[in-house]
N, C-alpha and C positions, 0 to 999 in steps of 0.2 A: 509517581507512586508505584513503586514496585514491589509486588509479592515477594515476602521472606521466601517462599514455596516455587519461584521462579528460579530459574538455571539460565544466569548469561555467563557466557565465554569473558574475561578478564580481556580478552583481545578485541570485542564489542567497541561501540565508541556510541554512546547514546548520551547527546548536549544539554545542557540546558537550556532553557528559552530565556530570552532578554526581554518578552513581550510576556509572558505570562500562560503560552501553552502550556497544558500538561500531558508527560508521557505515564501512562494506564498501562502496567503489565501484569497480570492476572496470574490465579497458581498453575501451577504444572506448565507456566510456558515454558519454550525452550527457545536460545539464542544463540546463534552460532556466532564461532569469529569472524569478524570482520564485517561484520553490521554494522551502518550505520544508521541514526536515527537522529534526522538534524531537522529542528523546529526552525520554519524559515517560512516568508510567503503569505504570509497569513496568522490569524490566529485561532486557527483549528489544533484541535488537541487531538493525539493518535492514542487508541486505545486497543490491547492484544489482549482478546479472550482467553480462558480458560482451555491449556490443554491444547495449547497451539505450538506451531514449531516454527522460525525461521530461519533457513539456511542459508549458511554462507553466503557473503558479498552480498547480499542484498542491504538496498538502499531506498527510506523511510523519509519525504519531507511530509512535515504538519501540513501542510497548506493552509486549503479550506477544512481538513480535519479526516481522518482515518477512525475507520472501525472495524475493526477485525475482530469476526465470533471467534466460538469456541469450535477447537479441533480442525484449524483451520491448520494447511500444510505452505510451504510456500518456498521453494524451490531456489535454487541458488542461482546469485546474479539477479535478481528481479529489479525492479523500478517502480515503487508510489509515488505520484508525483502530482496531488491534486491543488495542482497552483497551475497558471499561463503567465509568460511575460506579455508586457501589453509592448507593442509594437505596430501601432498604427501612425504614430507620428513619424513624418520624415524630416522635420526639424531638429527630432532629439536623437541620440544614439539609445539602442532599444535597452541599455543596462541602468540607464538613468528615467525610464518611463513605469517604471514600477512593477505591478501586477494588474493582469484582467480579471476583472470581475470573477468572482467562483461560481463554478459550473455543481455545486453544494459537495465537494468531497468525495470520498473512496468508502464504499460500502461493499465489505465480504462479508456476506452472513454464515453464517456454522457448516462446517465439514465441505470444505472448500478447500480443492486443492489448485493448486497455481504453476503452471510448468518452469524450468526454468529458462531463465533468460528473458522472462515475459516483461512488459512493461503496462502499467495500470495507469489511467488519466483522470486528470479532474472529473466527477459525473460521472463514475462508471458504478454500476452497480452488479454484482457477483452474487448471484442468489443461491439460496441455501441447497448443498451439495454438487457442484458446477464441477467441471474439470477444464481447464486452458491448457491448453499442448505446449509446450515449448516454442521459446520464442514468437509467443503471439504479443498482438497490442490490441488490448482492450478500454474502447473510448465507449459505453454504452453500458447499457443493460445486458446480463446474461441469464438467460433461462432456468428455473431451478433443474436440479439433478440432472443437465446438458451436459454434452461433453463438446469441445470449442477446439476446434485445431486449428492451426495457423497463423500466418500475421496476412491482413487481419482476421480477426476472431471470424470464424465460420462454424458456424453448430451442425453437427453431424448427427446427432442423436442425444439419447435419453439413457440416461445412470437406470440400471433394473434392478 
């Protein structure tokens, strides 16, 4: 379901699901080229608030399910990825063993911004007004109105 009121690049590439995710994109979002948003992993649905931007080359799996508030920024090249392959058998080769269990999804709440080249994991959660440095990985909780530099995510302080 996509807002008439939404603004994606014809260059975008957002799938359908064969499983019955849905992609949720709200008004005044924005979608650069060369996003991808491939339902896969799971059947979590990804959802873009109101008033949100996503920049270039960034890449979107449904997993266990994506939620992105409103006015949320998000930085080019990034990575949602809230799925695990399972690879604890050594019997099987790890492409034929499925998925691990979900760690419950990708949670950015409102006026969240995300640096680029970051990468977001199953179970993390980004609390309302955060900021991630570039090139961080964030596998956790992030502190509201923090500001989070590096890989990995280290809080340095407090948004004023």
């Amino acid at each position: 379901m996509i807002s008439e009121k939404a603004r994606i690049s014809s260059f975008a590439d957002i799938e359908d699901s064969i499983k019955g995710s849905k992609v949720i994109v709200e008004a005044n979002v924005r979608i650069d080229a060369f996003v991808k948003i491939k339902p896969v992993g799971g059947m979590g649905d990804v959802r873009i608030g109101r008033n949100s931007f996503i920049n270039s080359g960034v890449v979107i799996y449904s997993g266990s399910g994506i939620d992105i508030g409103e006015d949320v920024l998000i930085a080019a090249n990034c990575t949602l990825a809230p799925v695990n392959h399972a690879y604890k058998s050594k019997n099987m080769k790890i492409s034929q063993q499925g998925f691990q269990e979900s760690k419950g999804g990708i949670i950015v709440e409102d006026d969240v911004w995300v640096g680029a080249n970051t990468v977001i994991l199953d179970g993390s959660i980004l609390r309302k007004g955060c900021v991630v440095g570039a090139n961080s990985l964030v596998n956790g909780e992030l502190a509201p109105y923090s500001i989070n530099l590096g890989s990995p995510v280290k809080q340095v302080g407090m948004r004023t």
